[in-house]
Structures are given as structure tokens and as C-alpha cells.
N, CA, C and O of each residue as an XYZ file, in Angstrom:
876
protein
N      14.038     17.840      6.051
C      14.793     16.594      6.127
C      15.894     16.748      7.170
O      16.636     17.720      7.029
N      16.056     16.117      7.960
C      17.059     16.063      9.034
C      18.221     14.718      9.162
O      17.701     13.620      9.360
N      19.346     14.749      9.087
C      20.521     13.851      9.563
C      20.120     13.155     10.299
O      19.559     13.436     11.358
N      20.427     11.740      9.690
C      20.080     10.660     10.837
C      21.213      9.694     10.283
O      21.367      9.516      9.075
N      21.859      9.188     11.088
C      23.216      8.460     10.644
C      23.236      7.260     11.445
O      23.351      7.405     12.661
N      23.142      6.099     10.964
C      22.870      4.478     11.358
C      23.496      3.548     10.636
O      23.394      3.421      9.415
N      24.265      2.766     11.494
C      25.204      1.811     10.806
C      26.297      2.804      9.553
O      26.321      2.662      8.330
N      27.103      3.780     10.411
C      27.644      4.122      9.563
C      27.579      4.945      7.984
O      28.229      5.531      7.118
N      26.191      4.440      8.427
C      25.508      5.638      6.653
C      24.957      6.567      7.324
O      24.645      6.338      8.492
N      24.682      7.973      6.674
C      23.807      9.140      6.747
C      22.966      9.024      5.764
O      23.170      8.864      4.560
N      21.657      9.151      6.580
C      20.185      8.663      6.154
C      19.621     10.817      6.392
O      20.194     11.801      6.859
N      18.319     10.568      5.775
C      18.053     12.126      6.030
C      16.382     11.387      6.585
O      15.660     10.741      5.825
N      16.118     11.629      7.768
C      14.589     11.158      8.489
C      13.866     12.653      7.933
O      14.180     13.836      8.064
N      12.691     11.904      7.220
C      11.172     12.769      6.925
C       9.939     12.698      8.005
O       9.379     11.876      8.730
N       9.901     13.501      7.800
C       8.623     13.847      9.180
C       7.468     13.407      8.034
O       6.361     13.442      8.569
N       7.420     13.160      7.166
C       6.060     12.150      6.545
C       6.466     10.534      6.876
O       5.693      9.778      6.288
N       7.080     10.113      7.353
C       7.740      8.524      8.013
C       8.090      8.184      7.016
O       7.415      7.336      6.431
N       9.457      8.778      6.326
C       9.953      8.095      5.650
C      11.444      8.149      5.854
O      11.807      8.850      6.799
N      12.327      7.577      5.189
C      13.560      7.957      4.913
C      14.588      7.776      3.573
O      14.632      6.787      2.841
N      15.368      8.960      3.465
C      16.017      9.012      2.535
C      17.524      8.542      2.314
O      18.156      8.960      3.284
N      18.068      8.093      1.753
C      19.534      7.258      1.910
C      20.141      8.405      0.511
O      19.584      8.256     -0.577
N      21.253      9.485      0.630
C      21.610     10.407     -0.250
C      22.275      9.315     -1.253
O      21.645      9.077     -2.283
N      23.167      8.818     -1.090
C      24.402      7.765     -1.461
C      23.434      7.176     -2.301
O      23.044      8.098     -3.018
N      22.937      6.323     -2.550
C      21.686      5.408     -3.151
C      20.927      6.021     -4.179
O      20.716      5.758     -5.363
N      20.540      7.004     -3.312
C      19.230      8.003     -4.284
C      18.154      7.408     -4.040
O      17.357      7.284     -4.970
N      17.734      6.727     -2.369
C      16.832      5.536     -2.212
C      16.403      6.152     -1.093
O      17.000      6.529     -0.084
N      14.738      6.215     -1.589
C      13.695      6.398     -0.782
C      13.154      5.196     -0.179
O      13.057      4.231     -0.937
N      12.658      4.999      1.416
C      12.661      3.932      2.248
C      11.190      4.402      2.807
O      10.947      5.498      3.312
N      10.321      3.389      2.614
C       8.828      3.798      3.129
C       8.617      2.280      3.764
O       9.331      1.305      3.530
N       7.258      2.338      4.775
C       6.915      1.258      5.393
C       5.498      1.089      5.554
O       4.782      2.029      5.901
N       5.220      0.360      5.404
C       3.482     -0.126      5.979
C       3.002      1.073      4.966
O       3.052      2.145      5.570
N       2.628      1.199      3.836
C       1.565      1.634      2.975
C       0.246      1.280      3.123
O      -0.651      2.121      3.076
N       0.063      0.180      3.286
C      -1.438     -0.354      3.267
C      -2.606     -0.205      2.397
O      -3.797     -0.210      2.709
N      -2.075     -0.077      1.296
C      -2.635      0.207      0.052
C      -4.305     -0.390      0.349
O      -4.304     -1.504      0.873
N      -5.488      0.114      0.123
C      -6.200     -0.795      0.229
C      -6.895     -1.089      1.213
O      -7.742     -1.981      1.175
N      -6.558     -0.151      2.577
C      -7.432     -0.403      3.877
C      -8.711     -0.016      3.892
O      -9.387     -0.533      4.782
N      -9.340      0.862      3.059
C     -10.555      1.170      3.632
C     -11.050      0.250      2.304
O     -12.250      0.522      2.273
N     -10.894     -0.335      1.608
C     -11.784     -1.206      0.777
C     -11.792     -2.147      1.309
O     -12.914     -2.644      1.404
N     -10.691     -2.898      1.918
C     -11.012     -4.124      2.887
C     -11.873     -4.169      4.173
O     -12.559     -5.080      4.636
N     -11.636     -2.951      4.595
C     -13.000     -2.772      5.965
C     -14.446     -2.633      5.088
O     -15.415     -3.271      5.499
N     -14.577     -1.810      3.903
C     -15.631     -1.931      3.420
C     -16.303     -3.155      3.019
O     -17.524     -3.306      2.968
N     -15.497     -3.938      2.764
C     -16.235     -5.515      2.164
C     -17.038     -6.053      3.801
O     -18.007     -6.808      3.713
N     -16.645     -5.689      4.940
C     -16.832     -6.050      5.973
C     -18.007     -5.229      6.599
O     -18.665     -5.690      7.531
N     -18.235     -4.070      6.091
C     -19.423     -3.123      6.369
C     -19.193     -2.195      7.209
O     -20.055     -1.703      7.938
N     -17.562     -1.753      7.167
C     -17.404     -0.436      7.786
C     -16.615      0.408      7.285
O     -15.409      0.273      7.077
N     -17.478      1.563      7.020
C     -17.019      2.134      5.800
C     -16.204      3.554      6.211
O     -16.563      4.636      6.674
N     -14.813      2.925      5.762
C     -13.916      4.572      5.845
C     -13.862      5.245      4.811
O     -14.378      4.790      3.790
N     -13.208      6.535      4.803
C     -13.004      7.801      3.363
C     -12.034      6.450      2.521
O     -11.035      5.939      3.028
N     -12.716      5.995      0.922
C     -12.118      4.991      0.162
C     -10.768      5.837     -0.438
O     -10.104      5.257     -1.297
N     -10.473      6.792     -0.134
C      -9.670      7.814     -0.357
C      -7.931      7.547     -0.311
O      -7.070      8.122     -0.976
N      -7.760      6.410      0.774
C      -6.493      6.048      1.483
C      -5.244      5.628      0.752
O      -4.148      5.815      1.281
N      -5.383      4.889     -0.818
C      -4.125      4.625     -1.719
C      -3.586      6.029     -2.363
O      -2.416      6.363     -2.551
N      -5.020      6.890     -2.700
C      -5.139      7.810     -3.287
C      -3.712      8.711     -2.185
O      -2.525      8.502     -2.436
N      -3.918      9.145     -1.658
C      -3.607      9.905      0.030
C      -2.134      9.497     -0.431
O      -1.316     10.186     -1.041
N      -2.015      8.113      0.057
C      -0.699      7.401      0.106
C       0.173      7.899     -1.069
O       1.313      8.261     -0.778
N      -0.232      7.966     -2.406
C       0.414      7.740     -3.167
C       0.810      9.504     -3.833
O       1.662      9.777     -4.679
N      -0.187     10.529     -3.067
C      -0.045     11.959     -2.601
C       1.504     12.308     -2.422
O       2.333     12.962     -3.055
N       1.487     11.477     -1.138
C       2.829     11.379     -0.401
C       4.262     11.130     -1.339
O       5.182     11.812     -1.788
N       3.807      9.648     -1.326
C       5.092      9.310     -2.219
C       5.584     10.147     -3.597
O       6.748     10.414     -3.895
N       4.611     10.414     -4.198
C       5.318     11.160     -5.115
C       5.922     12.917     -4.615
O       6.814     13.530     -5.202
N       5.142     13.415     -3.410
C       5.718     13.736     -3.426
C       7.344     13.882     -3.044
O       8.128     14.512     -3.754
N       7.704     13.226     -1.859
C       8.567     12.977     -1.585
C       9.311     12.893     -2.511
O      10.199     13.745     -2.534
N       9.280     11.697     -3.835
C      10.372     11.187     -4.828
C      10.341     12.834     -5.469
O      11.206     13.056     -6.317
N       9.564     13.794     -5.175
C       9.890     15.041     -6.532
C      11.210     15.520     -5.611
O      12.387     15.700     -5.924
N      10.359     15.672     -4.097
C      11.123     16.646     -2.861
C      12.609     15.994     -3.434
O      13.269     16.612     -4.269
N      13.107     14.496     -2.811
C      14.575     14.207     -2.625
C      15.119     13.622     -3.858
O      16.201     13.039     -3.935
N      14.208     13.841     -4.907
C      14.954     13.869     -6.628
C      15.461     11.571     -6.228
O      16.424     11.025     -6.766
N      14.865     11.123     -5.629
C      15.251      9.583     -5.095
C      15.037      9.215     -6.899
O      14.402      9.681     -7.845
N      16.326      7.715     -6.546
C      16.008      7.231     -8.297
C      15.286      5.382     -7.554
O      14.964      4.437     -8.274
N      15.256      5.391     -6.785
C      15.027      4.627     -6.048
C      13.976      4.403     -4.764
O      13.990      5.056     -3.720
N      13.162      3.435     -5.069
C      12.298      3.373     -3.747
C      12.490      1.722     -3.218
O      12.636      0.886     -4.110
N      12.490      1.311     -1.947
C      12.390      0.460     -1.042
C      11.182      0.701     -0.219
O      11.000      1.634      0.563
N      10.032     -0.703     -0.637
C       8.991     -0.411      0.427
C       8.756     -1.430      1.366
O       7.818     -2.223      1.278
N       9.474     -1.423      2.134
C       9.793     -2.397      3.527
C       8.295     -3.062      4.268
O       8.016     -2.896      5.456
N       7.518     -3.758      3.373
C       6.760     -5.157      3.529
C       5.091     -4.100      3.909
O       4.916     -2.886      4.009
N       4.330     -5.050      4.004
C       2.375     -4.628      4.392
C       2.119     -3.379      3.211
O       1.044     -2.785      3.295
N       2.837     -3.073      2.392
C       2.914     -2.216      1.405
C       0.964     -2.302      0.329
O       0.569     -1.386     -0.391
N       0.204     -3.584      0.581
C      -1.073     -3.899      0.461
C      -1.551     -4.376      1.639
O      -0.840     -5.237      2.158
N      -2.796     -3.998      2.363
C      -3.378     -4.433      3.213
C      -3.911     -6.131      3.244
O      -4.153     -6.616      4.349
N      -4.023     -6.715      2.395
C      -4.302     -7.505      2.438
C      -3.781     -8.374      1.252
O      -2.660     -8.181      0.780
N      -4.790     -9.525      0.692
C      -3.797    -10.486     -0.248
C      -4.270    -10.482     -1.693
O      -3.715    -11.117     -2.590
N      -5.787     -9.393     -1.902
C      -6.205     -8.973     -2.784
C      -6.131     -7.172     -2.984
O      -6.689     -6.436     -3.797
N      -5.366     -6.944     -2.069
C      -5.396     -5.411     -2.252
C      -4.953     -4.845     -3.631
O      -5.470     -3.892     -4.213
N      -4.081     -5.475     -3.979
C      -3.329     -4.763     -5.384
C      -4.318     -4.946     -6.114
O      -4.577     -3.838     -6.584
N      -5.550     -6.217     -6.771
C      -6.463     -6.321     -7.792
C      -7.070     -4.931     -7.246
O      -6.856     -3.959     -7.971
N      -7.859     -4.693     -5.961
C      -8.602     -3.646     -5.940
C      -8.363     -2.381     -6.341
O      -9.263     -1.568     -6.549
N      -7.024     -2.124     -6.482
C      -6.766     -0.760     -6.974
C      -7.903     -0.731     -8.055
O      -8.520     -1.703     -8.493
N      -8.100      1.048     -8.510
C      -8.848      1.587     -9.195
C      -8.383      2.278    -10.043
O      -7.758      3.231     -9.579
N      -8.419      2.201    -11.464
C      -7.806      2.480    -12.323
C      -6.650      4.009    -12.335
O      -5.683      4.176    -13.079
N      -7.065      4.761    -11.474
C      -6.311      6.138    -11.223
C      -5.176      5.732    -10.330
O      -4.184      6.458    -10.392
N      -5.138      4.849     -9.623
C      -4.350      4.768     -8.595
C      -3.536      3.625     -9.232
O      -2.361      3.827     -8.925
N      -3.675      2.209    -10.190
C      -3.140      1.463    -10.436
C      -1.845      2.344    -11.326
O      -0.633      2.238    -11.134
N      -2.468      3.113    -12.213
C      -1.640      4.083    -13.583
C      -0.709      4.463    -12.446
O       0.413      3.963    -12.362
N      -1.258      5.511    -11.407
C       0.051      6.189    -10.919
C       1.202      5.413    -10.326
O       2.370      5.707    -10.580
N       0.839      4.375     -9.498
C       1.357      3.438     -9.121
C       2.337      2.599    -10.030
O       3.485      2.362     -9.654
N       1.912      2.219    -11.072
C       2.623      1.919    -12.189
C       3.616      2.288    -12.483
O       4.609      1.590    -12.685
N       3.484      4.190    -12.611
C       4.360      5.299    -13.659
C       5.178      5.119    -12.530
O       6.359      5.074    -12.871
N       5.015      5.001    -11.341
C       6.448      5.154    -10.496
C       7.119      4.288    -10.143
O       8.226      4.463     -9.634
N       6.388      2.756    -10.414
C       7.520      1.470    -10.443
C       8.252      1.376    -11.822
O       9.352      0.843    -11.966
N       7.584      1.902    -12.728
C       8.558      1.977    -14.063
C       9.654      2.932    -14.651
O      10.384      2.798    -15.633
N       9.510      4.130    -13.558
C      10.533      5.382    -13.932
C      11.365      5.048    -12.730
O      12.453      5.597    -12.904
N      11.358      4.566    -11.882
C      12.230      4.291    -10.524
C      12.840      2.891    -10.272
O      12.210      1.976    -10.802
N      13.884      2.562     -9.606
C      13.870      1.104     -9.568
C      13.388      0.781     -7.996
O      13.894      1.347     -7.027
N      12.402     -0.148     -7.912
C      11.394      0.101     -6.964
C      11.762     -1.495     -6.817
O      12.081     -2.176     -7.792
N      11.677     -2.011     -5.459
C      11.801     -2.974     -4.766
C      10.684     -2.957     -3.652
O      10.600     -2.149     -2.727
N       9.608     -4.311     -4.007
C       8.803     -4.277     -2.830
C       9.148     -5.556     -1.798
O       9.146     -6.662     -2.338
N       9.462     -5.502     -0.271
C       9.660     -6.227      0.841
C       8.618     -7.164      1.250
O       7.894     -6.402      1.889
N       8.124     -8.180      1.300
C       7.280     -8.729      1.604
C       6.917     -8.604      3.187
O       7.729     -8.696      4.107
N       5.293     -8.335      3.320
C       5.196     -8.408      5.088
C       4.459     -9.662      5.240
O       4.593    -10.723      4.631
N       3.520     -9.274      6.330
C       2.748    -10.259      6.193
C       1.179    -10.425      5.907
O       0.520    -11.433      5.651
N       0.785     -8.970      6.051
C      -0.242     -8.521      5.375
C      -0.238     -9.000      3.726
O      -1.174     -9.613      3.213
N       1.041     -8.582      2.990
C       1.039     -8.620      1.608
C       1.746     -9.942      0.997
O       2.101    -10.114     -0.169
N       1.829    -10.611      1.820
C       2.522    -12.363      1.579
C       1.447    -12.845      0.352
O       1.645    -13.064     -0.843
N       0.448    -12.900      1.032
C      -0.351    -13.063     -0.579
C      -0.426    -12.707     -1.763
O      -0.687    -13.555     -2.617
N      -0.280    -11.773     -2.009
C      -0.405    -10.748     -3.258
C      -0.028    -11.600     -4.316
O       1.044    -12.060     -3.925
N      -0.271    -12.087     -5.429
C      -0.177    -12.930     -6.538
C       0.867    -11.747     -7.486
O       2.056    -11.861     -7.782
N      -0.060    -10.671     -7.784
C       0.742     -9.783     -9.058
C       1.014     -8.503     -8.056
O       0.221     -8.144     -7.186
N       2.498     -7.774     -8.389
C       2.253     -6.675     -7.699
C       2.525     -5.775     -9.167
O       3.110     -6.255    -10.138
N       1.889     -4.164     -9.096
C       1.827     -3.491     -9.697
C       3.355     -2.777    -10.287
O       3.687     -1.604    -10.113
N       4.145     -3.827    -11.013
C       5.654     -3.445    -11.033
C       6.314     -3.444    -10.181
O       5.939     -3.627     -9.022
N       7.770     -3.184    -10.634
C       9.016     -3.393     -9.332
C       9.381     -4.620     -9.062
O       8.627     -5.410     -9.631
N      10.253     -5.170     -8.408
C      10.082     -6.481     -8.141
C      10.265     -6.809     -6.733
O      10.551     -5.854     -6.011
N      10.166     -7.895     -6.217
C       9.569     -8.682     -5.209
C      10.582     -9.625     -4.164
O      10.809    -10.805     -4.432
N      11.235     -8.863     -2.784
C      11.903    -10.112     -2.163
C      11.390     -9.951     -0.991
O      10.525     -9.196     -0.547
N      12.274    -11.053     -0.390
C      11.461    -11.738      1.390
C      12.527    -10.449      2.217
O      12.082     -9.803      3.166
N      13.639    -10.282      1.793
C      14.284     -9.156      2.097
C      15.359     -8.718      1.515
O      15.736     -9.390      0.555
N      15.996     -7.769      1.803
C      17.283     -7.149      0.384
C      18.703     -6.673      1.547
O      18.481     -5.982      2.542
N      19.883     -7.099      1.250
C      21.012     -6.233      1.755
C      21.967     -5.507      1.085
O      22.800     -5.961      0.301
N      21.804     -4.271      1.449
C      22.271     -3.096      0.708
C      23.200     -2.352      1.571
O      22.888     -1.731      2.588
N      24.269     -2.466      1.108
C      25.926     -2.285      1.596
C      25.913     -1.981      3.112
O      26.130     -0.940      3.733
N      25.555     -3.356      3.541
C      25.854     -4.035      5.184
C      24.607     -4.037      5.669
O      24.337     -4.749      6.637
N      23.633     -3.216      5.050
C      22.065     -3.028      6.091
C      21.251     -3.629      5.232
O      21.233     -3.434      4.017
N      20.427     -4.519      5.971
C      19.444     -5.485      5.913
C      18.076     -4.873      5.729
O      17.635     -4.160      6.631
N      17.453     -5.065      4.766
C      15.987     -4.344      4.841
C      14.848     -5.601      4.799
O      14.591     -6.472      3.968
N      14.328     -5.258      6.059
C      13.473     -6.193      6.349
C      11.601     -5.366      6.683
O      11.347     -4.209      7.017
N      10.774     -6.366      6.454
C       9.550     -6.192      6.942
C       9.474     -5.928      8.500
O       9.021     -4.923      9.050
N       9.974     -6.965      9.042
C       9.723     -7.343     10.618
C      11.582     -7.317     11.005
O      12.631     -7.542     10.401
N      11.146     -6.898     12.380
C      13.343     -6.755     12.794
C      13.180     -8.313     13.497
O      12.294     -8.913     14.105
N      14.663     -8.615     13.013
C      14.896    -10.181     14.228
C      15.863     -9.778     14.807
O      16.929     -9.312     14.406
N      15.178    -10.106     16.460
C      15.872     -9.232     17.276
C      17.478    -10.724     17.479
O      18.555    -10.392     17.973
N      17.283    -11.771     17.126
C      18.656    -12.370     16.893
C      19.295    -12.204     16.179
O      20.201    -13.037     16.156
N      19.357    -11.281     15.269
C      20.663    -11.046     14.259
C      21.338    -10.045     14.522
O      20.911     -9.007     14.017
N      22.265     -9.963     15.146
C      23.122     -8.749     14.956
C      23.404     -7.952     14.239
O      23.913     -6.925     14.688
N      23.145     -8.133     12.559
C      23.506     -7.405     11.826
C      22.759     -6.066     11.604
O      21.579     -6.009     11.948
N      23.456     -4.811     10.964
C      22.111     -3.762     10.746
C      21.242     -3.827      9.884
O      21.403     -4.181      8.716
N      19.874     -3.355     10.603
C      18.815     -3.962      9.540
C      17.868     -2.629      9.581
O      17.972     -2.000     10.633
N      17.151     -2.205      8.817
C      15.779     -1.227      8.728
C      14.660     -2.161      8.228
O      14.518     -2.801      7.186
N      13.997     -2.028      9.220
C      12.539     -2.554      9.309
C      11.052     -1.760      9.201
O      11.091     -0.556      8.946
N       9.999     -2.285      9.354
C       8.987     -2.064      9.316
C       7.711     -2.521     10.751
O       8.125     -2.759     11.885
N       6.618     -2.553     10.493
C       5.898     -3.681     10.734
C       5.235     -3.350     12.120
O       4.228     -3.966     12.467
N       5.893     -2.209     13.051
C       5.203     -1.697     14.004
C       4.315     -0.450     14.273
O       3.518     -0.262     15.193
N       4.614      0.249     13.367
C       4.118      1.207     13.130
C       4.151      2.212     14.163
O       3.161      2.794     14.606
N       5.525      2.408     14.576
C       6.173      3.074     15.953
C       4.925      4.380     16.091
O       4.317      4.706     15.071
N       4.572      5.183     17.656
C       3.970      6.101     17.542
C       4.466      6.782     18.770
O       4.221      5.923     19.618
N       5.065      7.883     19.466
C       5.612      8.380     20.006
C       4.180      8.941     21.293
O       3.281      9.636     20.819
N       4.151      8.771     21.995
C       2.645      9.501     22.961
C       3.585      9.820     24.258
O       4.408      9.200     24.932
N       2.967     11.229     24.237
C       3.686     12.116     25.555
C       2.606     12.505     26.256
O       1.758     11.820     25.685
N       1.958     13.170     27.165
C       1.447     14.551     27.817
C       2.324     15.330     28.406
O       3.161     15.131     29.286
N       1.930     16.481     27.633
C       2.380     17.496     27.812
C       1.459     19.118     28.239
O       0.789     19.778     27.445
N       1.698     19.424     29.677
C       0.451     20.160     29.690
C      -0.945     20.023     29.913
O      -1.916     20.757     29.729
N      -0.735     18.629     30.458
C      -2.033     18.290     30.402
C      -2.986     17.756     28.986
O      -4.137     17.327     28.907
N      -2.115     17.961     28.137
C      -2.481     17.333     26.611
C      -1.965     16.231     26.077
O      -0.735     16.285     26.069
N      -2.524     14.977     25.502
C      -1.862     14.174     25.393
C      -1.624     13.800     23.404
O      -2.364     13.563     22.449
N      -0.224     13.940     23.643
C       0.097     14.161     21.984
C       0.770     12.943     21.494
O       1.547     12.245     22.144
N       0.391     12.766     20.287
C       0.834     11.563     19.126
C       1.752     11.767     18.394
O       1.705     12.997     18.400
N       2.410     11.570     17.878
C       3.447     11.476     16.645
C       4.032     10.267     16.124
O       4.480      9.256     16.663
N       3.916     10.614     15.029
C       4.920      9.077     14.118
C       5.883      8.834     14.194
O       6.201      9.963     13.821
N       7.429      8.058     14.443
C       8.230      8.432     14.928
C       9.391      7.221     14.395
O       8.830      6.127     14.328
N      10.035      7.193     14.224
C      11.720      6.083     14.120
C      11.835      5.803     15.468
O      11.655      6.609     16.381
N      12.219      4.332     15.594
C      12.657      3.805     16.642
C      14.096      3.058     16.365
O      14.318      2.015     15.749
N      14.869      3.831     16.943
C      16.356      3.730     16.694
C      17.349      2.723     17.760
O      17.293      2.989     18.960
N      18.036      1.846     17.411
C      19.539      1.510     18.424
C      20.412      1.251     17.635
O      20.204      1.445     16.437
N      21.505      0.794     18.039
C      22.713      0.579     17.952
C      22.717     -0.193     16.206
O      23.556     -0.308     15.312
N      21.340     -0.573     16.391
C      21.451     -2.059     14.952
C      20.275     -2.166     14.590
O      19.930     -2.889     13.655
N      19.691     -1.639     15.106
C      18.104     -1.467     14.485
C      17.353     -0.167     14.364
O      17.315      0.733     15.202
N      16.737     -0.214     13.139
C      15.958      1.062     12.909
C      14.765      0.956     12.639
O      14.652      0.374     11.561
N      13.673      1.262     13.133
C      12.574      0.837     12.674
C      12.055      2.093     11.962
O      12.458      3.215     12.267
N      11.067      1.848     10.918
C      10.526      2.995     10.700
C       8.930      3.107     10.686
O       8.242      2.094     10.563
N       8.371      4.387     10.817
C       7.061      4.645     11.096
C       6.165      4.076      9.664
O       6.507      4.051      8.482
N       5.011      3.686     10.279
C       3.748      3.542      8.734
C       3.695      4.771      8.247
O       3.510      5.786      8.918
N       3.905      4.694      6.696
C       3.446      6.080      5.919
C       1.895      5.869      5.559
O       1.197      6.879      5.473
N       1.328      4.618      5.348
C       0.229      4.779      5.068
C      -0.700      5.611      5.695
O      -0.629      5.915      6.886
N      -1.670      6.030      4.838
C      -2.777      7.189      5.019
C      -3.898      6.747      6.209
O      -4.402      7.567      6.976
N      -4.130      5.609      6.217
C      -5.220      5.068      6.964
C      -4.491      3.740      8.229
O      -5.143      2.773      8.625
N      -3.057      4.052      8.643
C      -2.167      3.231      9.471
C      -2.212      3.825     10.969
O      -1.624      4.889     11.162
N      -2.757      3.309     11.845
C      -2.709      3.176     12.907
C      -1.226      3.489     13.728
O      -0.439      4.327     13.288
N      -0.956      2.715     14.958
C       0.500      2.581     15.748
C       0.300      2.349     16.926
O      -0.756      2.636     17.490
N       1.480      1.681     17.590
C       2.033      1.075     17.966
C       2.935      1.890     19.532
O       4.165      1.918     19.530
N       2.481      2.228     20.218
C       3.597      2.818     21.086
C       5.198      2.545     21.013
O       5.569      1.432     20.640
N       6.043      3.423     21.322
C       6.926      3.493     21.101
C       7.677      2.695     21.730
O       8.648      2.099     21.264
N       7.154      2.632     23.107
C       7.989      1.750     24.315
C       6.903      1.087     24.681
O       6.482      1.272     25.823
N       6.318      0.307     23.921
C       5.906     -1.421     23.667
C       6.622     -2.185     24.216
O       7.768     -1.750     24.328
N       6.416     -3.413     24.727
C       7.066     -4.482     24.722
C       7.353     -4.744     23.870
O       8.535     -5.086     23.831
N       6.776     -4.790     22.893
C       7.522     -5.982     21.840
C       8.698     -5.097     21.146
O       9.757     -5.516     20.677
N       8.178     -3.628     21.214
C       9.245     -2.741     20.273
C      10.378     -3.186     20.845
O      11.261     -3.764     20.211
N      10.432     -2.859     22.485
C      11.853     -2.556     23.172
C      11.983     -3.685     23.240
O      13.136     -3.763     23.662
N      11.473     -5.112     23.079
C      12.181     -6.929     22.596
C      13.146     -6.872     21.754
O      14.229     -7.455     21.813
N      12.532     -5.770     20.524
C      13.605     -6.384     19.151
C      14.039     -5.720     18.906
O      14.446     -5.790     17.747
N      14.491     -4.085     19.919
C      15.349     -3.271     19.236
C      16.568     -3.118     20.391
O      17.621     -2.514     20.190
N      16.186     -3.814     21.675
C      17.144     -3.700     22.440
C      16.968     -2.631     23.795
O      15.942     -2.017     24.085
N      18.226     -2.604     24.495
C      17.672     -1.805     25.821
C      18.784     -0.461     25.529
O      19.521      0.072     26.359
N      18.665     -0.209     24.432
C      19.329      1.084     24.094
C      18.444      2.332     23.330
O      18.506      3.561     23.340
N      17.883      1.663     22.895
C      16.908      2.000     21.532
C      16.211      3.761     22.101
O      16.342      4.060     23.288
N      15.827      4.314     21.557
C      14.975      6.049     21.736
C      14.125      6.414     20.140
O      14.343      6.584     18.940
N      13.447      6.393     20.780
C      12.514      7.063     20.004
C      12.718      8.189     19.330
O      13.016      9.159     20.027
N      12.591      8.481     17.256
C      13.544      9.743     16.825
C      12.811     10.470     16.258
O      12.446     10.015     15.173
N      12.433     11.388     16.501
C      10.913     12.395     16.216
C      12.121     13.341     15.169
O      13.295     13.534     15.487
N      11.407     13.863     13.800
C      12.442     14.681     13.011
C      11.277     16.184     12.945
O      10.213     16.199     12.325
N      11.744     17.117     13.604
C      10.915     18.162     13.562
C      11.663     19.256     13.255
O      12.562     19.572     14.035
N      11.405     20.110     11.946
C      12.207     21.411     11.538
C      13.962     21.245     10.928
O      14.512     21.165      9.830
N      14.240     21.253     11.897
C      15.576     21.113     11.352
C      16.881     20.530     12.662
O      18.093     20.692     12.807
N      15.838     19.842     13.372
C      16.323     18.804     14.611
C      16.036     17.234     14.406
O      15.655     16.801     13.318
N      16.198     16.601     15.268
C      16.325     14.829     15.186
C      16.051     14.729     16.912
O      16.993     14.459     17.657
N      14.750     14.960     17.411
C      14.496     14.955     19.023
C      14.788     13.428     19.165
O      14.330     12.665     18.315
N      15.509     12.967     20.170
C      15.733     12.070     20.726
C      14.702     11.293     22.110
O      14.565     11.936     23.152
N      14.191     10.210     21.993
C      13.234     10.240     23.390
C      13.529      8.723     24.141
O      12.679      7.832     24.152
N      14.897      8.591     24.771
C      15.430      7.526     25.150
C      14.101      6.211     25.903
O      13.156      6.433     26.660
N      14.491      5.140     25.402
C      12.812      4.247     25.858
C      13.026      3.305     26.575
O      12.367      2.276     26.430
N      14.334      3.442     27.858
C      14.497      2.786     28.760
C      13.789      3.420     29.855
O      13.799      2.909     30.975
């Protein structure tokens, strides 16, 4: 876990794309996608159905790792608008046990705008938690600080003649985006257009490796 300090709070960035808020006891995840390879399957392309399973690997462990009493899952948290029915009975239980022992807040995206029932926790369009805005998608007109979702930042270098990937935070002055934790989530280059639209012409890319916070400025 490495120091990452935004809008005045110290956050601890996870190299599984997540983040931890100490103060809170609030774990911050994005783009889960509960549900992706059953939705490509209805369509006839079939990935490892493995992917909530994977996901939900993660999260717990994390909540054991940073002892969090709290989770925030910043919006697309189901792939689609029937994803939550599809869960499968192993994955609904676990899913369950950790919206009911935690106080768990799910973000609406736009993948999961549909969702009729979600599996516990409860449900807003977005939440502000002492000055920072937690949103699905960043609006790059608000000034205020916000942690978002929804791009699924991905850091791509060559190096050596090798060309390398990583998941990554996309950071400025007022915006933080954070990487998809989901198991079966794609991304988004880092220095996108649209990224560097809504985070500004300050913004760098924040890779958390070992016991550093690499910086990769995206002007």
C-alpha cells in the first residue's frame, strides 16, 4: 500500500486498483463488472465464467489486508442490467456476507443503471464524503474534488523494445480517477482524449509499485 494524498486526505493506492481512505476505514473500488463473461455468453462468446468469482477473490481480500469497515463501489459495479439476477448461488452468499458485515454503498454507472435489486448495501447516483465527491463518471465542470470511475485508466509504455500495460490512477489537482478492479475489465489509455478532457492539463498517471507512487506526467 503506498501514500497517495488528494484533496487534502491521505488515501493509501493498491496495486490491485483500488484505494484505501485510513480515516473512514473505506475501501474504494471501480468498474467490477460483475457478470461479464455471462453476458458475452448469452451472445455466443464464451469467456472463463469464472470473472465475479475472481472479483470477489480480490475484494475480500483486500477488506481482510486493510481491516476497511467500509466499501464504496464507484458505479458499472454489474455489467449489465440483469447481471446481479445472474449471480450463482456461491457468489450471490459471498457477496451478500460482505454487504451485510460492512457498510457498503453502491454508485450507480451506466452499465448498472438498470439493476432493479442489488445484492445489499444501498444505492446512490453519487455520495459526498467530507468535501470529495464520489462519482461513477468525473464532470470535468465541477470544480469540486471528486473520485471517479468509468475509464478504466491503463498506463502503456515501451520499454526496451517491450511494450508494457499496467492499471493505473489518473490523478490532478481535483480529480482522481481510479483503475477497473474487475477480473474480466479491459482499459482505456492513460493519455486518452477524453481522460486528459476531464481531468485537466495537469493530471499524471499514478502507478503504486512496492513501496513507491511512480508518477507519469500526461501532458
Amino acid at each position: 500500500m503506498v501514500p497517495l494524498s488528494f484533496a487534502g486526505h491521505d488515501f493509501l493506492a493498491l496495486p490491485e486498483a483500488a484505494l484505501f481512505w485510513p480515516d473512514r476505514g473505506a475501501l474504494l473500488v471501480a468498474d467490477l463488472h460483475f457478470e461479464k463473461a455471462s453476458w458475452y455468453a448469452r451472445f455466443g462468446q464464451f469467456l472463463p465464467p469464472h470473472d465475479s468469482q475472481a472479483t470477489l477473490d480480490v475484494i475480500e481480500a483486500l477488506v481482510a489486508r486493510t481491516g476497511a469497515r467500509a466499501v464504496f463501489s464507484l458505479g458499472d459495479s454489474f455489467h449489465d442490467s440483469d447481471g446481479a439476477a445472474r449471480l450463482d448461488a456461491k457468489a450471490r452468499n459471498r457477496l451478500i456476507s460482505l454487504t451485510e458485515r460492512l457498510d457498503w454503498t453502491w454508485i450507480t454507472g451506466n452499465h448498472d443503471a438498470g439493476v432493479t435489486i442489488m445484492p445489499g448495501g444501498r444505492r446512490v447516483t453519487e455520495a459526498e464524503v467530507e468535501g470529495i465527491w464520489l462519482r461513477h463518471e468525473a464532470e470535468p465542470g465541477d470544480p469540486r474534488p471528486e473520485i471517479s470511475g468509468h475509464f478504466h485508466p491503463k498506463l502503456r509504455l515501451s520499454l526496451r523494445g517491450r511494450h508494457v500495460s499496467r492499471r493505473c490512477f489518473v490523478g490532478s489537482a481535483t480529480k482522481l480517477i481510479l483503475p477497473a478492479l474487475g477480473a474480466l475489465t479491459g482499459g482505456l489509455d492513460a493519455g486518452n482524449g477524453e481522460i486528459r478532457r476531464v481531468v485537466g492539463p495537469d493530471a499524471a498517471a499514478l502507478v503504486p509499485v512496492a513501496d513507491r507512487l511512480l508518477r507519469f506526467p500526461l501532458s
